[in-house]
N, CA, C and O atoms as a GROMACS GRO file, in nm:
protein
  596
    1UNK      N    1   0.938   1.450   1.086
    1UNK     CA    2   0.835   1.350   1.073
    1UNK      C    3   0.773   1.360   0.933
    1UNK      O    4   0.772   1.469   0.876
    2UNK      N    5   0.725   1.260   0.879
    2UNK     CA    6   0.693   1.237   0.747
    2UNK      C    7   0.593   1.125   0.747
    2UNK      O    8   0.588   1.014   0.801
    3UNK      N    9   0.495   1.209   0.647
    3UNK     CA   10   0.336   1.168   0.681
    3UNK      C   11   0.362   1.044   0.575
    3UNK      O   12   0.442   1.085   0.490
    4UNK      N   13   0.332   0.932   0.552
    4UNK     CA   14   0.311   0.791   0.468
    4UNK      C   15   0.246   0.720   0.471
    4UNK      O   16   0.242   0.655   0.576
    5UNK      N   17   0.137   0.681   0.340
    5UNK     CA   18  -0.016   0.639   0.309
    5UNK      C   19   0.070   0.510   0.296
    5UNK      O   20   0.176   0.489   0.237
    6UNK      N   21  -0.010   0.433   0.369
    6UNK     CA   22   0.013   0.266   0.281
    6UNK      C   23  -0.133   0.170   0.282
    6UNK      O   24  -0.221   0.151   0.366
    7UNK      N   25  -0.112   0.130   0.166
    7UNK     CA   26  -0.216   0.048   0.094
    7UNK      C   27  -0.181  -0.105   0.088
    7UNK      O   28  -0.267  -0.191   0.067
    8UNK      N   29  -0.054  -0.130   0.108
    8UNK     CA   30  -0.024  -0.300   0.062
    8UNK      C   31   0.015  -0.333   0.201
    8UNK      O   32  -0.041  -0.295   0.303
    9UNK      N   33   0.098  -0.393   0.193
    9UNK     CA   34   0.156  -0.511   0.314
    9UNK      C   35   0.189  -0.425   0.438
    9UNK      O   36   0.182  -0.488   0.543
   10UNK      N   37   0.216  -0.318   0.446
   10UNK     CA   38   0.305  -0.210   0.517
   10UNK      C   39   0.138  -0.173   0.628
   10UNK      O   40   0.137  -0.106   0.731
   11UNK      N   41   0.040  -0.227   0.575
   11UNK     CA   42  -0.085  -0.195   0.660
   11UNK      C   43  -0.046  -0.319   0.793
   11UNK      O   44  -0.062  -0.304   0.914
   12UNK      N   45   0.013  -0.448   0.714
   12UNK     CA   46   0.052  -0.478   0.900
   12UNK      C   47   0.133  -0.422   0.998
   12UNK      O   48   0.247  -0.458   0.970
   13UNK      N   49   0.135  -0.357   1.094
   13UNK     CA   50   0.195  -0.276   1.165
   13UNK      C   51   0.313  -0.398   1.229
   13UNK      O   52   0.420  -0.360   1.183
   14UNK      N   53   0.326  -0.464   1.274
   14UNK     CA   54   0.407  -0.555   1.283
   14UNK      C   55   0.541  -0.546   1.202
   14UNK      O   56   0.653  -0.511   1.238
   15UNK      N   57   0.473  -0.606   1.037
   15UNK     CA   58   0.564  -0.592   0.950
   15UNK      C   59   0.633  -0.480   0.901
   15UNK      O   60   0.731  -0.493   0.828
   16UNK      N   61   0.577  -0.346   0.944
   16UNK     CA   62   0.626  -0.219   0.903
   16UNK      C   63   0.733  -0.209   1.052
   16UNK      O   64   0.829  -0.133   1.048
   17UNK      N   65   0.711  -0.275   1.150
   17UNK     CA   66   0.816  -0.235   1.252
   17UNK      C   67   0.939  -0.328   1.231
   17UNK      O   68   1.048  -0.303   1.281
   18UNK      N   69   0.915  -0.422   1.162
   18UNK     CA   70   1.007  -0.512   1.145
   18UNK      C   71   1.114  -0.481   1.046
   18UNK      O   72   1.227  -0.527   1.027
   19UNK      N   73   1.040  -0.385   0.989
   19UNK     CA   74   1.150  -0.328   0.838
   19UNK      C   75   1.180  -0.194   0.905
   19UNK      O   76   1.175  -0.092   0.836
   20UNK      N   77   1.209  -0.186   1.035
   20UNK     CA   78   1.289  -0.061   1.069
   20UNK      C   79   1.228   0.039   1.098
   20UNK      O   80   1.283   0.110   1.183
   21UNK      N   81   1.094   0.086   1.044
   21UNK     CA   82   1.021   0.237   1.027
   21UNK      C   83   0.957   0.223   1.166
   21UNK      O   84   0.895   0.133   1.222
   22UNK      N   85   0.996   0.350   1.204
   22UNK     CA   86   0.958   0.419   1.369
   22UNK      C   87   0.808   0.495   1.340
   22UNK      O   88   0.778   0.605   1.295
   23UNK      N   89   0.730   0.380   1.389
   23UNK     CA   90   0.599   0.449   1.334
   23UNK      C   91   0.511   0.572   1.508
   23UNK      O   92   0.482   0.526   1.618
   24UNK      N   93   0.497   0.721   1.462
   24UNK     CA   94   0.462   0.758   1.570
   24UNK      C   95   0.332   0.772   1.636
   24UNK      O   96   0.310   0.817   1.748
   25UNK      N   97   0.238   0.722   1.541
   25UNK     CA   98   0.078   0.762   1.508
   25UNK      C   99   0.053   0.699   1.359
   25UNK      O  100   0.141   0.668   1.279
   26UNK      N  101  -0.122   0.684   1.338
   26UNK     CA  102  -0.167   0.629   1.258
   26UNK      C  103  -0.307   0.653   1.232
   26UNK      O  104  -0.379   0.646   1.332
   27UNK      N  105  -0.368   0.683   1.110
   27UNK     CA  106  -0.465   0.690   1.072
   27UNK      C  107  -0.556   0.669   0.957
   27UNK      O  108  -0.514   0.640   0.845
   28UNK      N  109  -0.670   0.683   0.983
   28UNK     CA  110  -0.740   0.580   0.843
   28UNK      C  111  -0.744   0.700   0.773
   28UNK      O  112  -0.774   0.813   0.810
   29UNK      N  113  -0.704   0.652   0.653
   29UNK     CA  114  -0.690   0.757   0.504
   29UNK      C  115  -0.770   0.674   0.397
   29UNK      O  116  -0.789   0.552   0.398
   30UNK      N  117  -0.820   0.781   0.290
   30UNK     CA  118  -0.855   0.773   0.160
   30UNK      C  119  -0.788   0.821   0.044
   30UNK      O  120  -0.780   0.943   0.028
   31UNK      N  121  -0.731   0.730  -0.054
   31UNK     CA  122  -0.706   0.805  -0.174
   31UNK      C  123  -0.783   0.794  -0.280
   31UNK      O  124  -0.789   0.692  -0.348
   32UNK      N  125  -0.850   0.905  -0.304
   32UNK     CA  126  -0.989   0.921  -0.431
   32UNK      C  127  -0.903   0.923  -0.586
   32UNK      O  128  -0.805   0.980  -0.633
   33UNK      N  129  -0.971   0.858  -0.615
   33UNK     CA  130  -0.962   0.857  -0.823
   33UNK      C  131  -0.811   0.726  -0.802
   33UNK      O  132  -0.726   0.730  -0.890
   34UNK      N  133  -0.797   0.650  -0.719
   34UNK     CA  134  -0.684   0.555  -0.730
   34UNK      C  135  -0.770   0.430  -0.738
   34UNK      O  136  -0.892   0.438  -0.730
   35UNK      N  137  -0.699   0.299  -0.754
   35UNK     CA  138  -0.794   0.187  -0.776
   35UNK      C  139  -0.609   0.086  -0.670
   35UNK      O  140  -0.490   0.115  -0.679
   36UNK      N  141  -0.656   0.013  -0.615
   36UNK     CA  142  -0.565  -0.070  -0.566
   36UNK      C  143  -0.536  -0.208  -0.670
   36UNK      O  144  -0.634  -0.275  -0.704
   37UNK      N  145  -0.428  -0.239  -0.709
   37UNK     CA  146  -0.399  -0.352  -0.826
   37UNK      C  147  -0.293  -0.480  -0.722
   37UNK      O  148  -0.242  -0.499  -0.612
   38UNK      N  149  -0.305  -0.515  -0.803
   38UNK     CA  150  -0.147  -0.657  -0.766
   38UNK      C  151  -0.061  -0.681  -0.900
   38UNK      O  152  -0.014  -0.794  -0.917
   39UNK      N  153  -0.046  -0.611  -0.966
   39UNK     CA  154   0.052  -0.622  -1.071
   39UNK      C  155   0.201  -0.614  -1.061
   39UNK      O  156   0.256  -0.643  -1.166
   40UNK      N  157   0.280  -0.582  -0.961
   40UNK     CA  158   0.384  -0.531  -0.978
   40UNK      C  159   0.429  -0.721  -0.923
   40UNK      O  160   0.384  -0.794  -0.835
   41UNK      N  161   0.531  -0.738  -1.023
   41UNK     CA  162   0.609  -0.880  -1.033
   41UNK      C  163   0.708  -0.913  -0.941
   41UNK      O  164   0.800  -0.846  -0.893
   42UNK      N  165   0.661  -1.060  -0.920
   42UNK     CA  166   0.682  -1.089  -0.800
   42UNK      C  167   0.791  -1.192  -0.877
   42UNK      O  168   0.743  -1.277  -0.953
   43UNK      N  169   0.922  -1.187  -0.861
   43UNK     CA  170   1.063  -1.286  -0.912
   43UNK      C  171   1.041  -1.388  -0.820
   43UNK      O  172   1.145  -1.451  -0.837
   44UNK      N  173   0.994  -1.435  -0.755
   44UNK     CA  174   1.037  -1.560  -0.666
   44UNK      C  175   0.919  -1.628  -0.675
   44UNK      O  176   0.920  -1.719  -0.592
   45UNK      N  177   0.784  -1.624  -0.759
   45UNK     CA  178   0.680  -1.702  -0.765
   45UNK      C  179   0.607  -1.658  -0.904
   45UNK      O  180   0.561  -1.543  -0.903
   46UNK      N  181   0.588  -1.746  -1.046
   46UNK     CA  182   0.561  -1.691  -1.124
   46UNK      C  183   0.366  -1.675  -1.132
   46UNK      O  184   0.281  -1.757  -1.097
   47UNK      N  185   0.351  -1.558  -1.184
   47UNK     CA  186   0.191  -1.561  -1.159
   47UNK      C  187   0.146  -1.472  -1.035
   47UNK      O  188   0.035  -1.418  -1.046
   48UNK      N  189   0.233  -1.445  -0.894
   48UNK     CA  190   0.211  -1.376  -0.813
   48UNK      C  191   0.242  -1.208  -0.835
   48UNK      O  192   0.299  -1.165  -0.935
   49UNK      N  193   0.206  -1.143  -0.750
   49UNK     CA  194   0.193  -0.995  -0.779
   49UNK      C  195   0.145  -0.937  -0.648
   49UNK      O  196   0.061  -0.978  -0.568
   50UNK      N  197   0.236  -0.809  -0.652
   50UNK     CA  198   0.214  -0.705  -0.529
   50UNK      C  199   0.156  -0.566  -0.538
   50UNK      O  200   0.154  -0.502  -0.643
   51UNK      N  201   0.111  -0.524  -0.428
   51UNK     CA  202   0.044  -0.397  -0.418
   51UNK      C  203   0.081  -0.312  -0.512
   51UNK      O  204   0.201  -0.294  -0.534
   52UNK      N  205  -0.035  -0.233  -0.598
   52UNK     CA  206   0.006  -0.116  -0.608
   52UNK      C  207  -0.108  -0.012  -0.661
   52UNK      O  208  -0.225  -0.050  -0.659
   53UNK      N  209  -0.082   0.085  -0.696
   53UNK     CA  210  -0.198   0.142  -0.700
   53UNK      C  211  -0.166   0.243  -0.837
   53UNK      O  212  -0.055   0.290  -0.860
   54UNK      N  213  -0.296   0.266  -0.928
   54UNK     CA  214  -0.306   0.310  -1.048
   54UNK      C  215  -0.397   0.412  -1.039
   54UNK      O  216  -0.483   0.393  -0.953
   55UNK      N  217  -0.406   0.526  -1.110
   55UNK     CA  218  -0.548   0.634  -1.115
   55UNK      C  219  -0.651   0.545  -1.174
   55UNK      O  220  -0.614   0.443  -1.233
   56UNK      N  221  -0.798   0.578  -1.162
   56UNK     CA  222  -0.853   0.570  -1.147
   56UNK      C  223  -1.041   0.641  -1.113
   56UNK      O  224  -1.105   0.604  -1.015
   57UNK      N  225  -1.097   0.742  -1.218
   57UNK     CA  226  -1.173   0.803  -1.204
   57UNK      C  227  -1.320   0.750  -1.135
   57UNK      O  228  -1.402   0.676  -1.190
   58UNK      N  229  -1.329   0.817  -0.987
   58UNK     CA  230  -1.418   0.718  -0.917
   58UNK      C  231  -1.386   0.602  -0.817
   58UNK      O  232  -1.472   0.548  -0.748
   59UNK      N  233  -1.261   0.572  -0.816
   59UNK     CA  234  -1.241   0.478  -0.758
   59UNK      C  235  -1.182   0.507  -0.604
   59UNK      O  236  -1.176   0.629  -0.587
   60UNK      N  237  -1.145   0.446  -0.510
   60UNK     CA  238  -1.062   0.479  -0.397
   60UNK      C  239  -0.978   0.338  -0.343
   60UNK      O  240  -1.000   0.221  -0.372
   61UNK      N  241  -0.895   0.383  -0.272
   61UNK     CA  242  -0.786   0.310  -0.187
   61UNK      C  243  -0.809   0.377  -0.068
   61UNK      O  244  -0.814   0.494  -0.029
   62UNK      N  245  -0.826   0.222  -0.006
   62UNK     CA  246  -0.858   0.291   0.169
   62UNK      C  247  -0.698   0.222   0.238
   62UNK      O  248  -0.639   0.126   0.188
   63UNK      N  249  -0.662   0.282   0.330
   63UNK     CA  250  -0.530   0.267   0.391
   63UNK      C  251  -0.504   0.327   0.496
   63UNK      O  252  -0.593   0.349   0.578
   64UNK      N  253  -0.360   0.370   0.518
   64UNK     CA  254  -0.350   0.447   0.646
   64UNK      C  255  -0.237   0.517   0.652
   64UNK      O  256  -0.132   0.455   0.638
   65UNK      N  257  -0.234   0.666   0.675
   65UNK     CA  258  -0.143   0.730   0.692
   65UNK      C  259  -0.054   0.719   0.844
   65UNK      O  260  -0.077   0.745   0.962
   66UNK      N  261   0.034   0.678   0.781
   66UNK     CA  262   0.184   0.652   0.942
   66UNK      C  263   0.248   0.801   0.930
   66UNK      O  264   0.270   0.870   0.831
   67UNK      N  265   0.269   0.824   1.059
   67UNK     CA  266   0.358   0.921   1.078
   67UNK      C  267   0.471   0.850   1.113
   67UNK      O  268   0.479   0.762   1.199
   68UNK      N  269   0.562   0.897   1.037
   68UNK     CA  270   0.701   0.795   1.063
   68UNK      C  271   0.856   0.967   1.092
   68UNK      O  272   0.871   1.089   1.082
   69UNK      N  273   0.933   0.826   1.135
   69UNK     CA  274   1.021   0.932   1.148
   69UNK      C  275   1.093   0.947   0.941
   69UNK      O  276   1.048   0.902   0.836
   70UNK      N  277   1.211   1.027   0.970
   70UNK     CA  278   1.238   1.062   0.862
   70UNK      C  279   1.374   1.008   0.788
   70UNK      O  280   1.431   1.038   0.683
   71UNK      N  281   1.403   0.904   0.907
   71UNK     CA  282   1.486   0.820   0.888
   71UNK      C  283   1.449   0.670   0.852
   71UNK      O  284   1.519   0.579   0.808
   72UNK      N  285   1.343   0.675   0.880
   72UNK     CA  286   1.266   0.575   0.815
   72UNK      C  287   1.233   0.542   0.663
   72UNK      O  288   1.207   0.433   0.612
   73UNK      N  289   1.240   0.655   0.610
   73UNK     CA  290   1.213   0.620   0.449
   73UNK      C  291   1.339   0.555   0.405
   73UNK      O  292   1.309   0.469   0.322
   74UNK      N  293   1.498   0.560   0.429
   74UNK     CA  294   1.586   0.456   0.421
   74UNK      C  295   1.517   0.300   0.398
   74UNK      O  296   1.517   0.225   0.301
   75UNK      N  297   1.470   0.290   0.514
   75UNK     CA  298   1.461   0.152   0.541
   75UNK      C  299   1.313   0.109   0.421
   75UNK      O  300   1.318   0.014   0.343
   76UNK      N  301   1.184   0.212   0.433
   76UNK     CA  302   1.112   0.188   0.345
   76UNK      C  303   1.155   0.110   0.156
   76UNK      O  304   1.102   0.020   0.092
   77UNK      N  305   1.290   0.214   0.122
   77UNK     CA  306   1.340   0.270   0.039
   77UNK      C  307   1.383   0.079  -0.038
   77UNK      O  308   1.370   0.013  -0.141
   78UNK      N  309   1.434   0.070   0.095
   78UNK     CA  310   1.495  -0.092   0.062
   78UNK      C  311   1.449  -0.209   0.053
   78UNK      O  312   1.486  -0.309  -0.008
   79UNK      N  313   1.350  -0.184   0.132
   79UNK     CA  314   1.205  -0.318   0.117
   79UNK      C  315   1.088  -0.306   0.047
   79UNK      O  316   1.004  -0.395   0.033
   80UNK      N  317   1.082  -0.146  -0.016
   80UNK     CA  318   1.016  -0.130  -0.166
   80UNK      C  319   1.079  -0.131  -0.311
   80UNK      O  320   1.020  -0.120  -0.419
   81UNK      N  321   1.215  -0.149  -0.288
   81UNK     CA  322   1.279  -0.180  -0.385
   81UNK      C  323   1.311  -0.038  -0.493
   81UNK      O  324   1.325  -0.038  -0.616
   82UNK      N  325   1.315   0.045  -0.421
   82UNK     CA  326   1.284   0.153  -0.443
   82UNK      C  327   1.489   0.184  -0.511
   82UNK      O  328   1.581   0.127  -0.454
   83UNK      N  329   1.512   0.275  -0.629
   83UNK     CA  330   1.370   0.272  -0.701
   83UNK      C  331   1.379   0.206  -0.838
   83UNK      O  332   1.352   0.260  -0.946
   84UNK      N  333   1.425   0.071  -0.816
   84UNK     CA  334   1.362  -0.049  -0.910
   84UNK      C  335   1.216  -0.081  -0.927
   84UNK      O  336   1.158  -0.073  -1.036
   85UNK      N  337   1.168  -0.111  -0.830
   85UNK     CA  338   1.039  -0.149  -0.818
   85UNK      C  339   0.938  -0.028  -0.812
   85UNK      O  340   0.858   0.022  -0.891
   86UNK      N  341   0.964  -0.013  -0.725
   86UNK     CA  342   0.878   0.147  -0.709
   86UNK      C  343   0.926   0.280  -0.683
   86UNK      O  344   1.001   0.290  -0.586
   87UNK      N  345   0.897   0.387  -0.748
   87UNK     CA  346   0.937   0.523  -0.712
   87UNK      C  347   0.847   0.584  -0.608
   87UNK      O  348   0.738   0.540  -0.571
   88UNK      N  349   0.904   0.683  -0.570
   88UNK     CA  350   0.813   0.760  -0.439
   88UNK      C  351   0.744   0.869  -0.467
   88UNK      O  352   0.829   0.956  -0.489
   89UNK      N  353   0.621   0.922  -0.479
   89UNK     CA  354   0.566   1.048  -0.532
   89UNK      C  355   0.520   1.071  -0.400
   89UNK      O  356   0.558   1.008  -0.301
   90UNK      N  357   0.404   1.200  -0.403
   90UNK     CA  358   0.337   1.206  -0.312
   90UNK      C  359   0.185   1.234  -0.341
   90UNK      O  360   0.133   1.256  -0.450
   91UNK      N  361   0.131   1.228  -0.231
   91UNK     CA  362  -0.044   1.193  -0.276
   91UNK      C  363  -0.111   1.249  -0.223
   91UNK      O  364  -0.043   1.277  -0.124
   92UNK      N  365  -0.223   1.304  -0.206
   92UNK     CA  366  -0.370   1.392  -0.150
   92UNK      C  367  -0.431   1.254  -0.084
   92UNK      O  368  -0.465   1.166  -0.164
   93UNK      N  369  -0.450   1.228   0.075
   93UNK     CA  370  -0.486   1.168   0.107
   93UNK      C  371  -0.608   1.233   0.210
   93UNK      O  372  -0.580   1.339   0.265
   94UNK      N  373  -0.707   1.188   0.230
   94UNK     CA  374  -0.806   1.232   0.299
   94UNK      C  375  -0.856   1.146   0.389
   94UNK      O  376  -0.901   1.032   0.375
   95UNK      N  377  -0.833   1.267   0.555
   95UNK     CA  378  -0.770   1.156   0.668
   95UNK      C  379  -0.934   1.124   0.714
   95UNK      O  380  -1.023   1.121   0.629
   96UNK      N  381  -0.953   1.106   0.831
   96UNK     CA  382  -1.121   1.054   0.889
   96UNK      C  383  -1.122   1.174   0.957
   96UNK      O  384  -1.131   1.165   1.079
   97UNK      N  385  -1.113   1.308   0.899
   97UNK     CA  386  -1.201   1.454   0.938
   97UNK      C  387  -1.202   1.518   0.822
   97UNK      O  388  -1.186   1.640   0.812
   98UNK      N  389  -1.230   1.402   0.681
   98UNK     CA  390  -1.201   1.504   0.544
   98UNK      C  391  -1.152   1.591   0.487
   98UNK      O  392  -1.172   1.652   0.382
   99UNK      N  393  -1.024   1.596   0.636
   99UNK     CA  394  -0.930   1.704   0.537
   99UNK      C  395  -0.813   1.634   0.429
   99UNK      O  396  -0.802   1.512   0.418
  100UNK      N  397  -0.735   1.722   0.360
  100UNK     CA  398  -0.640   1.649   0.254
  100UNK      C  399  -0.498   1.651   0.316
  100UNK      O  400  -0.462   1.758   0.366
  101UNK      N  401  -0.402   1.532   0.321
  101UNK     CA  402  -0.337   1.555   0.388
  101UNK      C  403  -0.247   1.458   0.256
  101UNK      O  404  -0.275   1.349   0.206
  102UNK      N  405  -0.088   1.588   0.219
  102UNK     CA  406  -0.047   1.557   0.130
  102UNK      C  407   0.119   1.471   0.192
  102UNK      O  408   0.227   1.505   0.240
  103UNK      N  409   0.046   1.343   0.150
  103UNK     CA  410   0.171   1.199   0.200
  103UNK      C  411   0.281   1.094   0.050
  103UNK      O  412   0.276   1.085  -0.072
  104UNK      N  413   0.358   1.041   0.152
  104UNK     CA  414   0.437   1.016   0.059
  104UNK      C  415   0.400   0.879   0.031
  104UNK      O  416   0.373   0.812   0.130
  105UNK      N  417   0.394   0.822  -0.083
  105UNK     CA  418   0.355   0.679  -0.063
  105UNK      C  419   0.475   0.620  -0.198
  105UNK      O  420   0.575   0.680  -0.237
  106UNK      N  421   0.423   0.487  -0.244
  106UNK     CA  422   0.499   0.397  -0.351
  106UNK      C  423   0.398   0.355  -0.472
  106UNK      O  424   0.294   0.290  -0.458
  107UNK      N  425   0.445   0.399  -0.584
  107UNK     CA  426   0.396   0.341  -0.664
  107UNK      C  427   0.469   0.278  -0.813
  107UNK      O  428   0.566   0.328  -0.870
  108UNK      N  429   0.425   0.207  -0.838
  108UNK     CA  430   0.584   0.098  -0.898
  108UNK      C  431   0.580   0.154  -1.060
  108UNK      O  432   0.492   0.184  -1.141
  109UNK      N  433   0.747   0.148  -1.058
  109UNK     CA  434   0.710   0.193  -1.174
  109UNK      C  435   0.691   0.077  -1.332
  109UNK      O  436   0.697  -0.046  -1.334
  110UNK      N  437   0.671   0.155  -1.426
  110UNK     CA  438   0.596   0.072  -1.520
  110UNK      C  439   0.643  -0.052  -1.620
  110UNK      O  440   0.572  -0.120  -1.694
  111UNK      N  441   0.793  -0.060  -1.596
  111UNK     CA  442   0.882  -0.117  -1.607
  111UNK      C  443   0.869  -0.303  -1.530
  111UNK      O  444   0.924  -0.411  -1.547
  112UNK      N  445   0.756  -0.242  -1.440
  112UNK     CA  446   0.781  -0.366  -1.278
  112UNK      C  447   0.696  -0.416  -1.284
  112UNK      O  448   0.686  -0.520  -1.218
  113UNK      N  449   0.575  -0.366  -1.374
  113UNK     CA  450   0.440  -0.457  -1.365
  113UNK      C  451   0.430  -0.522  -1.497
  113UNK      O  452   0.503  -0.512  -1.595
  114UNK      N  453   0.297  -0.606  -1.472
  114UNK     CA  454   0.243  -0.689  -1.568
  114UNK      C  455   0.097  -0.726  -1.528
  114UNK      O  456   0.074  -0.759  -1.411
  115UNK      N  457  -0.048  -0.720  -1.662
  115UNK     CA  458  -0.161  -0.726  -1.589
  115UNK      C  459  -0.150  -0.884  -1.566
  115UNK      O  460  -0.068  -0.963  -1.612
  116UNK      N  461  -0.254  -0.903  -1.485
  116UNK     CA  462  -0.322  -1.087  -1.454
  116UNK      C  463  -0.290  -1.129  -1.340
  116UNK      O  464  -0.350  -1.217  -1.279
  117UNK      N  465  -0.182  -1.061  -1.298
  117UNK     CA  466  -0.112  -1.075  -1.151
  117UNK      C  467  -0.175  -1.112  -1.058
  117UNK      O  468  -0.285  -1.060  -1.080
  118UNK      N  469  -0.191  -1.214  -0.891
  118UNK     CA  470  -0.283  -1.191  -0.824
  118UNK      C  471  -0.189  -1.222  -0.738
  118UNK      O  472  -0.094  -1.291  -0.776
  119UNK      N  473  -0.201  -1.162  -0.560
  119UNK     CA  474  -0.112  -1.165  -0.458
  119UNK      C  475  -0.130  -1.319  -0.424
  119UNK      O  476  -0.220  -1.394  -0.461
  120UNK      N  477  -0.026  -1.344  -0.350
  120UNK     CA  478  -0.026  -1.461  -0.258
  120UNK      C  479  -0.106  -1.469  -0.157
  120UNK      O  480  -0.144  -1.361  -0.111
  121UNK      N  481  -0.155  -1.598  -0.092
  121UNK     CA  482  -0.284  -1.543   0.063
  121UNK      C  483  -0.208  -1.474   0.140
  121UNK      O  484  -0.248  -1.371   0.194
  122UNK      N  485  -0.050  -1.537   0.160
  122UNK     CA  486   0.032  -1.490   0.225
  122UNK      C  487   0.039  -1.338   0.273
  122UNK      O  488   0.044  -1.280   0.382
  123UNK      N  489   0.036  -1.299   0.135
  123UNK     CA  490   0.099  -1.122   0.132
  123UNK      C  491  -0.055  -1.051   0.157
  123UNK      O  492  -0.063  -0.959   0.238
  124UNK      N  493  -0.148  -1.087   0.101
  124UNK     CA  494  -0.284  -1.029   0.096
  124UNK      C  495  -0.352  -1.047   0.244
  124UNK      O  496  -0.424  -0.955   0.284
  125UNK      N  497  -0.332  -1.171   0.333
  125UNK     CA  498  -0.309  -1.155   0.430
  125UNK      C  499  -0.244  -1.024   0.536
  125UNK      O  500  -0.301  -0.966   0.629
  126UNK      N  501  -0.164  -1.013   0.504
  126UNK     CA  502  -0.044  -0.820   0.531
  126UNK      C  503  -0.168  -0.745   0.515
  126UNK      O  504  -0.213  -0.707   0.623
  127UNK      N  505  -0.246  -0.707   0.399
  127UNK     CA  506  -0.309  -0.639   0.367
  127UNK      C  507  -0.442  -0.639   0.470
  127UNK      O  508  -0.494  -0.539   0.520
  128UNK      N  509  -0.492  -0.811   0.491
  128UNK     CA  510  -0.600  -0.782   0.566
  128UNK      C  511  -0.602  -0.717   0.705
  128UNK      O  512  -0.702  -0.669   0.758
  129UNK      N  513  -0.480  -0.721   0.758
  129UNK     CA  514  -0.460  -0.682   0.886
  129UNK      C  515  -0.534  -0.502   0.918
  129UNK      O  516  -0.569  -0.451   1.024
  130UNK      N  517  -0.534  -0.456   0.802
  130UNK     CA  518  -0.605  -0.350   0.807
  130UNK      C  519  -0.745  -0.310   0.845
  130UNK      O  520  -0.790  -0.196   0.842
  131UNK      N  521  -0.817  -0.432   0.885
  131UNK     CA  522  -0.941  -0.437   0.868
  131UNK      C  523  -1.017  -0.334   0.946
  131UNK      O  524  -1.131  -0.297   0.916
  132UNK      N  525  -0.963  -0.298   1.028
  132UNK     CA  526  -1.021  -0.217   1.187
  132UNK      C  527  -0.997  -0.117   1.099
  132UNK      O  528  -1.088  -0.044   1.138
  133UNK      N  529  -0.948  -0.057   1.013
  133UNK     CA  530  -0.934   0.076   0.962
  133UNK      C  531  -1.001   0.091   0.779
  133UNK      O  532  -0.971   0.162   0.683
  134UNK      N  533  -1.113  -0.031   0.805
  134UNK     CA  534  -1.149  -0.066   0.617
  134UNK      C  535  -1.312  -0.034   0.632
  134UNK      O  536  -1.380  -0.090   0.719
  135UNK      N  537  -1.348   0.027   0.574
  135UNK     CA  538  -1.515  -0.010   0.511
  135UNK      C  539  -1.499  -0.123   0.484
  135UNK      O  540  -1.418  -0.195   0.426
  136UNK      N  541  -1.673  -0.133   0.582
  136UNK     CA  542  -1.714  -0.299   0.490
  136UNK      C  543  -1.708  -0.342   0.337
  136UNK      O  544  -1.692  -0.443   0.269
  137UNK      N  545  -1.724  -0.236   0.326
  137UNK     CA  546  -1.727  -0.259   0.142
  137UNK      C  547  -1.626  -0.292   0.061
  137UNK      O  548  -1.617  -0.375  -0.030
  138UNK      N  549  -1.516  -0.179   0.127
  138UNK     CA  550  -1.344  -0.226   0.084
  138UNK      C  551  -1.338  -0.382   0.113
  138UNK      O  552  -1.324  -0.470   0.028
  139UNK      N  553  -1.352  -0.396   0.243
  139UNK     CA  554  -1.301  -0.580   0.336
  139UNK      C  555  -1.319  -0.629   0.257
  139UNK      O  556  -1.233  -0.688   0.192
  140UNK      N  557  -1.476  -0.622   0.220
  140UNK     CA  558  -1.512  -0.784   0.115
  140UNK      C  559  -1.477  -0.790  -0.001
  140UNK      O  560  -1.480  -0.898  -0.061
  141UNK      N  561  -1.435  -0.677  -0.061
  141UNK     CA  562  -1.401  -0.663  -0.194
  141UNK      C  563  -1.234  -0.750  -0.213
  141UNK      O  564  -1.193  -0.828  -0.299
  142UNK      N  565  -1.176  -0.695  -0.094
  142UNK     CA  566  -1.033  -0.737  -0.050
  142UNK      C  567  -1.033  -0.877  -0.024
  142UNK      O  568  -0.935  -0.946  -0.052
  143UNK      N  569  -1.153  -0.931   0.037
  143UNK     CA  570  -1.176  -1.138   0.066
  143UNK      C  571  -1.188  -1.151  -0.075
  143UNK      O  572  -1.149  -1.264  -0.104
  144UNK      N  573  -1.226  -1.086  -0.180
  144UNK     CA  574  -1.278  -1.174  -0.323
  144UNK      C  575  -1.184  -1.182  -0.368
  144UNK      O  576  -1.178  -1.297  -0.412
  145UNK      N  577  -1.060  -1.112  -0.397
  145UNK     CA  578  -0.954  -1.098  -0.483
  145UNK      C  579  -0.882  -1.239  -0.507
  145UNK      O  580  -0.838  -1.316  -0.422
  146UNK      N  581  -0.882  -1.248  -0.604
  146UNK     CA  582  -0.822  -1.430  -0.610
  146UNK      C  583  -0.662  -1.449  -0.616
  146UNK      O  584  -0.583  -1.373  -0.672
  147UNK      N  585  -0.632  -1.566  -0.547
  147UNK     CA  586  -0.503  -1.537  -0.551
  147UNK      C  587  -0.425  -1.608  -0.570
  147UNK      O  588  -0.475  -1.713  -0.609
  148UNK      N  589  -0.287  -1.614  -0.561
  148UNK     CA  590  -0.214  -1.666  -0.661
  148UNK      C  591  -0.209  -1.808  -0.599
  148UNK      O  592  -0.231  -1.836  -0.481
  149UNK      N  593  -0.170  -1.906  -0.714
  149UNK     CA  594  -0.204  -2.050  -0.648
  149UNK      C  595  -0.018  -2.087  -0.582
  149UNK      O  596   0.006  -2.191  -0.521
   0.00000   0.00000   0.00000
């Protein structure tokens, strides 16, 4: 089993079952000093842009750690574009009992982005599905984000 923070689209649980990953459990996570972006380029709509996440001193990404199986990162591997789009590191995530719990997540590499980017309602939609697991503060910040026309 293999612990995995997600911050973008992969927060709809739906859509993460649909791309194969055997999710066994789930929980609300924090990643401190990260900032959540939409830069990473989107080929099939010009001007649009997808999840991703950059350091950040002060900042956080709220999300959720999946326990997935370990056959699952295959399938992750291929619908993150991995690793064109994004490579896989791993991250200090801090679950809802403040401990650190070190997960694997995506972050694109630098090759894949571009700033000005803004998601589709579509995809940012994916994202809102998270809400039951967001500070108020994150949510609304997440309704302002403007998006791509």
């Amino acid at each position: 089993m293999i612990k995995y923070f997600a911050y973008g689209s992969n927060l709809n649980l739906e859509r993460l079952k649909s791309r194969g990953v055997t999710v066994y459990d789930s929980e609300q996570g924090t990643l401190e000093d990260w900032r959540l972006v939409f830069n990473v380029i989107d080929e099939t709509l010009i001007g649009a842009g997808f999840a991703n996440i950059e350091p950040c001193k002060g900042c956080k990404v709220e999300g959720l750690i999946y326990s997935i199986s370990d056959s699952s990162i295959a399938n992750l591997d291929k619908f993150e574009d991995h690793p064109r789009d994004y490579m896989k590191d791993y991250v200090d995530v801090i679950d809802c009992n403040g401990e650190k719990i070190k997960c694997l997540t995506y972050i694109a590499q630098k090759n894949r982005t571009q700033p000005s980017l803004m998601p589709t309602e579509e995809y940012l939609n994916h994202i809102l599905k998270g809400r039951e697991w967001f500070s108020e503060v994150y949510y609304q910040n997440l309704l302002k984000v403007k998006k791509s026309p």
